[in-house]
C-alpha positions in Angstrom: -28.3 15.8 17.4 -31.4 15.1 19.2 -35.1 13.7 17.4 -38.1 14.2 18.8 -41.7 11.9 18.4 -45.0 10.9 19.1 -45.7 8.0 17.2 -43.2 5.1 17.1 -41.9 4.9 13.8 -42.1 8.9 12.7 -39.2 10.5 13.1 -38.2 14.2 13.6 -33.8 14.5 14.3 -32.9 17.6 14.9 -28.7 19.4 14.5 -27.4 22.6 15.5 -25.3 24.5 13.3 -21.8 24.4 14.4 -18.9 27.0 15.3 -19.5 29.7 13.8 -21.8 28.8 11.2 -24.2 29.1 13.9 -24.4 32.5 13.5 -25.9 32.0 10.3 -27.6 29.0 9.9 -30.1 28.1 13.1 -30.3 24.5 12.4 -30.8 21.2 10.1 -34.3 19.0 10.5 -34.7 15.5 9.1 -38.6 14.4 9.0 -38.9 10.7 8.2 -42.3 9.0 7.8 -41.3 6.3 5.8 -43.0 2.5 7.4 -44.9 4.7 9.8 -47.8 4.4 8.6 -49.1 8.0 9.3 -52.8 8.7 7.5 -55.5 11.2 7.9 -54.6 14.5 9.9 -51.4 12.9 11.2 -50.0 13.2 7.3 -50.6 17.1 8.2 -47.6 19.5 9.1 -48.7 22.5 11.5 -45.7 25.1 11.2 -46.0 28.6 12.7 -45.0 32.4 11.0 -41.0 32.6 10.7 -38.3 35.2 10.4 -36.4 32.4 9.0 -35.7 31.5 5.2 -35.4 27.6 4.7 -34.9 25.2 2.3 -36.0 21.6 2.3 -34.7 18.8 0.7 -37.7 16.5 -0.2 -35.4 13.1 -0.6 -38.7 11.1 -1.0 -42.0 12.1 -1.1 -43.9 15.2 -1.9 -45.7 18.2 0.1 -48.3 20.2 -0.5 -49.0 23.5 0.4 -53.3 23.7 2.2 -53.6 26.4 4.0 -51.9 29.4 5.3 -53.6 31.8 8.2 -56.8 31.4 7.6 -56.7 31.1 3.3 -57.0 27.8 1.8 -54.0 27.2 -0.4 -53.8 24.3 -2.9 -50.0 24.5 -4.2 -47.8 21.3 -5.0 -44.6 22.3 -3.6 -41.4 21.8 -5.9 -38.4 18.8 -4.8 -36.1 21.1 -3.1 -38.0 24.6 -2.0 -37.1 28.0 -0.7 -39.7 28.8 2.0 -39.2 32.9 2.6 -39.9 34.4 5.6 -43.5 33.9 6.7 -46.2 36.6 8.3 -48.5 33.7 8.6 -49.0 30.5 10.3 -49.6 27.3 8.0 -50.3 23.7 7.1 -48.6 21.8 4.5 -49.7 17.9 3.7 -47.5 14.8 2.8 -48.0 13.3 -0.2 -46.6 10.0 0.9 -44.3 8.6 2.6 -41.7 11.4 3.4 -38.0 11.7 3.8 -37.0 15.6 4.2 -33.7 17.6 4.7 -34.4 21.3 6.2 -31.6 24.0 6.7 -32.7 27.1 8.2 -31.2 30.4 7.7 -31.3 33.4 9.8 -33.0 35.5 6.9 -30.0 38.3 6.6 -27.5 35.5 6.3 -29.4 34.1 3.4 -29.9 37.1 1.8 -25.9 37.6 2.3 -25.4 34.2 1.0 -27.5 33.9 -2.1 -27.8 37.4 -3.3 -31.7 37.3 -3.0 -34.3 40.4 -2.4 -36.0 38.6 0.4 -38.8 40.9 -0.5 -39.8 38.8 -3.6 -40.5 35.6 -1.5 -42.4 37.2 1.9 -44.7 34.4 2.5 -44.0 32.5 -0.7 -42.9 28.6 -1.2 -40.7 28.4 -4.8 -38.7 26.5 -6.6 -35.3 27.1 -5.2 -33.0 26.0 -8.1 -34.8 28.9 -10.1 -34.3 31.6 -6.7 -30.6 31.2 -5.5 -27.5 32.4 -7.2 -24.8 30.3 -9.2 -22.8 28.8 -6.0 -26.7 28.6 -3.9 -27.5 25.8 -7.3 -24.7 24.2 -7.4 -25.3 23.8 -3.2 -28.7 22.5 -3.9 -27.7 19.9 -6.3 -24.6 18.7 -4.0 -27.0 18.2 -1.1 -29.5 16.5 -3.1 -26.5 13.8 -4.0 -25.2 13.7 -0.9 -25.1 10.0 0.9 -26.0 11.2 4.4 -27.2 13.7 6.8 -24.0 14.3 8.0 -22.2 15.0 4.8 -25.5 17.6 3.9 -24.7 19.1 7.2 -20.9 19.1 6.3 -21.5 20.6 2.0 -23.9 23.4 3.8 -21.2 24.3 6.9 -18.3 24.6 4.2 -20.7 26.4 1.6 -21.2 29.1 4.7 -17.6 29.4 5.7 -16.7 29.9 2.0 -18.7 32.4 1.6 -19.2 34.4 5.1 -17.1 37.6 4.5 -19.8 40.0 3.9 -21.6 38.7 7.1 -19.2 39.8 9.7 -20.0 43.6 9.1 -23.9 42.9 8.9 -25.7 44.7 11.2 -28.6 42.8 11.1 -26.9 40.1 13.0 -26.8 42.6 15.9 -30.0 43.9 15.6 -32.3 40.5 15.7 -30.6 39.2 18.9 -31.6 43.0 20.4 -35.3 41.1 19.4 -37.7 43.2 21.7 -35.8 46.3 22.2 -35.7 47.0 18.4 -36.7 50.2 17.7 -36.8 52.0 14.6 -34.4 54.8 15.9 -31.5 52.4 16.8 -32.1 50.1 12.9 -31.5 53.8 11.4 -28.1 54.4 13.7 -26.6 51.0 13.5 -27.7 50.6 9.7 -26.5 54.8 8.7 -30.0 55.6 6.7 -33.1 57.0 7.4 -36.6 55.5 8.5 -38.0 54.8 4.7 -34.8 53.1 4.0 -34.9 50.9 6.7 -38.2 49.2 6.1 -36.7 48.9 2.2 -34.3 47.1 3.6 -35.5 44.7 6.2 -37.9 43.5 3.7 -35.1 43.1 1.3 -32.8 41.8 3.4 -34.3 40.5 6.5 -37.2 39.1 4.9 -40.5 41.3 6.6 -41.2 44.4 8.0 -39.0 45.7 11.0 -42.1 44.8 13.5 -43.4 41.7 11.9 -39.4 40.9 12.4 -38.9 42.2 16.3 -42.2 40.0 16.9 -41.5 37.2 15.5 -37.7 37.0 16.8 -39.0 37.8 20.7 -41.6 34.5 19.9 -39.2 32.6 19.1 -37.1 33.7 22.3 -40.4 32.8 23.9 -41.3 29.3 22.6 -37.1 28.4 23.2 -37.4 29.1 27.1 -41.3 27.2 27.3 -39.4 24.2 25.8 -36.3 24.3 28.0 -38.5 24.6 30.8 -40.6 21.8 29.6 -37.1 19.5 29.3 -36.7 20.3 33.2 -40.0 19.4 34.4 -41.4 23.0 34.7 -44.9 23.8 33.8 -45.4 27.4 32.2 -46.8 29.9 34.2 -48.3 32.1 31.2 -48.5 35.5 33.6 -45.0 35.4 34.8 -43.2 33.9 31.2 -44.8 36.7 29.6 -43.4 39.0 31.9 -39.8 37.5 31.5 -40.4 37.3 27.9 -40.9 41.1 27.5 -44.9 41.3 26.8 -46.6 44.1 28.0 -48.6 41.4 30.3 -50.2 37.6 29.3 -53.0 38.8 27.1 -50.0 40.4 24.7 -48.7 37.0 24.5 -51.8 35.3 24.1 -52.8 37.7 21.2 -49.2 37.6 19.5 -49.6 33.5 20.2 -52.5 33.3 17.7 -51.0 35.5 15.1 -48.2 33.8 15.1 -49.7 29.6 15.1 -53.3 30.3 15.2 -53.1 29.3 19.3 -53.4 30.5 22.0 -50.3 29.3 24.5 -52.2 27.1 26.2 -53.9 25.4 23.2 -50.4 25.4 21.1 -48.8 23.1 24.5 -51.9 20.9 24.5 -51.8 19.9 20.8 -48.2 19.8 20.4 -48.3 17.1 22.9 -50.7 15.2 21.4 -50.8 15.8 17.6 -48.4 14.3 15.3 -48.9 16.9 13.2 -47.7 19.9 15.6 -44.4 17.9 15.4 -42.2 21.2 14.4 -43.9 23.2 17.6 -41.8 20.8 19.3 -38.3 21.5 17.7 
C-alpha cells in the first residue's frame, strides 16, 4: 500500500492487486476526506477517460456526477456504483465528507466476471446492485459490511480466484498488454472472427471501440512511466517520452493528452501538483 496527498488531513491509499488477481483487477483506492475540511474546488474530483470498469464503495458521503468532456452533467450517483469504461474525461463533486472504496477491473475481466455487455454502460455511472450478476450482488453487499480495507481487498481477491476459469483462455488479456501494436488484423487472428465481429465484441466485452481501447491502454502506459520517473527525480522530456511511448512525435501526445483529461501534458503535471482535486492523476 502506498497514499498519496496534498493537503494534510485528505487522504488517497492506494493497493495493488495481488498474485494473480493482478491480472484482473488493477488496483483498490480509498479516498478519505473526513476532518479535512476540503471546500470549494478542492471538494472536486478530476478523473480522466478509462478502459477500466470500477466500482466504488461510497462508505460515507455522496458524489455527484458535473461534468463529463465538455457536457455539464447533473447526476446523483447511487451508494455503491459501476463506472463503465469511459471515452471521456470528467469531474465528479463530494457531497460531504467522503469515505470511498474503489476496485478497478481490467474491463474484459469484469465482463468475464459479472456476465455484463460492457456495451450497455460505455460512459455511463449506474447503480451497481441492479448491473452485476447473482454472485457480483452478493460481492457488493459483503464489501459494503466488511470492517476494513484489508478484508474488502481479501472478499474481492477470493471473489476473483473463485471465479477466474473463463479468464485464462481470454484473449483480450493478451491483446491490451500488445496496447500500441493492436491492430485490427491480429484482434481478428487471436479472437478467430472477422472485422465486424470484433468491434461487436470489444464493445461488449472490453468496454469501447478497439481504438478508443489501444489509445487509452498506451496512455495509460504513458502516464505509469511520467510517474515512475517523477518518484526518481526525473523531469519529463515530452519530445523523447513520446517517442518511447510509441507516438508518432510530441504533438500526438499532446493531442491524445487532451482527449483523454482535457490537458495538455504539461498543464495535466502542473495541476496535479497543485490541485487537490487532480488527486487521481496522481495514482
Amino acid at each position: 500500500m502506498h497514499k498519496t496527498d496534498i493537503s494534510t488531513k485528505a487522504q488517497t491509499h492506494i493497493w495493488p492487486a495481488s498474485g494473480q488477481v493482478a491480472e484482473h483487477v488493477l488496483m483498490y483506492v480509498v479516498r478519505d476526506t473526513r476532518g479535512s475540511g476540503l471546500d470549494g474546488p478542492d471538494q472536486l474530483n478530476h478523473f480522466p477517460a478509462s478502459p477500466f470498469c470500477c466500482i466504488t464503495w461510497m462508505l460515507e458521503g455522496e458524489l455527484a456526477l458535473v461534468q463529463q468532456g465538455k457536457a455539464e452533467r447533473d447526476q446523483r450517483l447511487p451508494q455503491i456504483f459501476l463506472a463503465g469504461c469511459q471515452s471521456q474525461y470528467g469531474i465528479s463533486g463530494n457531497i460531504g465528507e467522503r469515505h470511498s472504496f474503489m476496485a478497478v477491473f481490467y474491463a474484459d475481466a469484469f465482463h468475464a466476471l459479472f456476465e455484463l455487455d460492457l456495451s450497455i454502460v460505455q460512459d455511463l455511472f449506474v447503480d451497481a446492485r441492479t448491473s452485476l450478476n447473482l454472485q457480483g450482488r452478493a460481492l457488493l453487499e459483503a464489501v459494503a459490511l466488511a470492517r476494513d480495507d484489508a478484508e474488502r481487498c481479501q472478499l474481492i481477491e477470493s471473489h476473483v480466484a473463485q471465479y477466474a476459469s473463463p479468464l485464462f483462455a481470454n484473449p483480450w488479456s493478451r491483446l491490451r498488454k500488445m496496447g500500441q501494436n493492436l491492430s485490427l488484423r491480429l484482434s481478428c487472428s487471436l479472437l478467430g472472427v472477422g472485422e465486424r465481429q470484433v468491434q461487436r465484441r470489444a464493445r461488449k466485452e472490453a468496454g469501447l471501440p478497439l481504438l478508443g481501447l489501444s489509445r487509452l491502454w498506451r496512455a495509460k502506459r504513458s502516464h505509469s512511466q511520467v510517474l515512475l520517473g517523477l518518484g526518481q527525480g526525473h523531469t519529463p522530456n515530452w519530445a523523447e517520452h513520446a517517442s518511447t511511448q510509441g507516438y508518432a512525435d510530441q504533438s500526438h501526445l499532446i493531442r491524445d493528452c487532451k482527449d483523454i483529461s482535457g490537458r495538455s501534458p504539461q498543464q495535466l503535471l502542473n495541476d496535479a501538483r497543485n490541485r487537490e482535486s487532480d488527486w487521481m492523476y496522481r495514482l
